[in-house]
Structures are given as structure tokens and as C-alpha cells.
N, C-alpha and C positions, 0 to 999 in steps of 0.2 A: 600774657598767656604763657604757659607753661606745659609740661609733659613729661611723664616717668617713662624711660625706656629698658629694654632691654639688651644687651649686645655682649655676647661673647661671656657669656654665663653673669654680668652684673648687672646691674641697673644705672641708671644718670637723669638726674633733674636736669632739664634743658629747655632752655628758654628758645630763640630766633637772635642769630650773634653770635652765640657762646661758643669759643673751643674748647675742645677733650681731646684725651688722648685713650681710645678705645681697642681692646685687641684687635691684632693686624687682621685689616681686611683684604681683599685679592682684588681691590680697584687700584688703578694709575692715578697717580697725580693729577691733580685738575679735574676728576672723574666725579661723578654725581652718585650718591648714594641712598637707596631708603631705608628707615626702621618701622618695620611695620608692627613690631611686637611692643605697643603700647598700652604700658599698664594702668597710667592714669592722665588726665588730661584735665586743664584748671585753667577758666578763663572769667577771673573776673570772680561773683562768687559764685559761680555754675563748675559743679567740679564732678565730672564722671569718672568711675571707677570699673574698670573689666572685670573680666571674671574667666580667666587671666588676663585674657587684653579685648581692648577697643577696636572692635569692627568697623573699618573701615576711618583707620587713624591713620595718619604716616607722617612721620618726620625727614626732613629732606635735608642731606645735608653733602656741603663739600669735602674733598679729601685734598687736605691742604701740603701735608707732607707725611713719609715714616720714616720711623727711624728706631732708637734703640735707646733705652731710660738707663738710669745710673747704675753702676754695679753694684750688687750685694753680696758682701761676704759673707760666707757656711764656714764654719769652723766645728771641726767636731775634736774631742780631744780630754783623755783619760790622764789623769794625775796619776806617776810613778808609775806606768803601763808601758813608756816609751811609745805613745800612741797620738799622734795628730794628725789630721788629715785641715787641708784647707781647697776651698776650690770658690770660683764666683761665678755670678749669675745677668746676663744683664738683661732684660724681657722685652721683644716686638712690640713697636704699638703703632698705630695711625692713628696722628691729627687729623681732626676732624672740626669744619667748621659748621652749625648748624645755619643750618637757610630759611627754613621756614615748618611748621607745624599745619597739615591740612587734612580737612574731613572732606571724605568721598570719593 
């Protein structure tokens, strides 16, 4: 079984098990969390589709750690202008482990 969510403006296929690493949420460590904004949901060959989302879906999952993903470098920069700017980026996120997919 499986399930399309929503979180932090993207979407994740998510089974029961699977880590992600989802924008930062405002839970502690060890703390439990739900997604209730699910858009599709697939068990077997019965597969519901919302319209945006599944009434009364929730995926449940743990918050395993956060922290901070690799950095990216922006370079901006004009040939014969004496022009370059450089600066990096590195973006929030929480692990998240998924626990379980329930209806009701």
C-alpha cells in the first residue's frame, strides 16, 4: 500500500518504512506527525483519487532528525563588466520516517 502526499508545497509517494526528507516542520525529535493532505491512495488494485485530497486519509509518520542538505552555489557573473557576485545556499529539511497510512 501506498500514498501520494502533500507537504510543504510538494508532493511524495510513500509507502509504511520509507524516509524523506520534507521541509522543516515545527516538531522535536522523536515527535509524531500527520499528513492529512492526501492526494491519492493505492492498495493493491483499489486506488482512490481525491479531488484534491482523500477525506479522511492520514499518513503518520516519525520525525527522525533535521538538519541542513548540501550547499549550492549561485554565481552570477558578466564577461568584461568587472561583474561577479558568488554566494551559497544550503535549505532546512526534516527526516521523516513514515509509520503507517490510515483511513478514518
Amino acid at each position: 500500500m501506498y500514498a501520494v502526499i502533500k507537504t510543504g508545497g510538494k508532493q511524495y509517494r510513500v509507502s509504511a518504512g520509507d524516509k524523506l526528507n520534507v521541509e522543516t516542520l515545527p516538531v522535536t525529535v522523536g515527535g509524531d506527525v500527520a499528513f492529512d493532505q492526501v492526494l491519492m491512495l493505492t492498495d493493491g488494485d483499489n486506488t482512490e483519487i481525491g479531488a484534491p485530497f482523500l477525506p479522511g486519509v492520514t499518513v503518520t509518520a516519525r520525525v527522525v532528525e533535521h538538519g541542513r542538505g548540501e550547499k549550492i552555489r549561485i554565481v552570477k557573473f558578466k564577461r568584461r563588466k568587472h561583474y561577479r557576485r558568488q554566494a551559497g545556499h544550503r535549505q532546512n529539511y526534516t527526516r521523516v520516517e513514515i509509520t503507517g497510512v490510515a483511513r478514518g
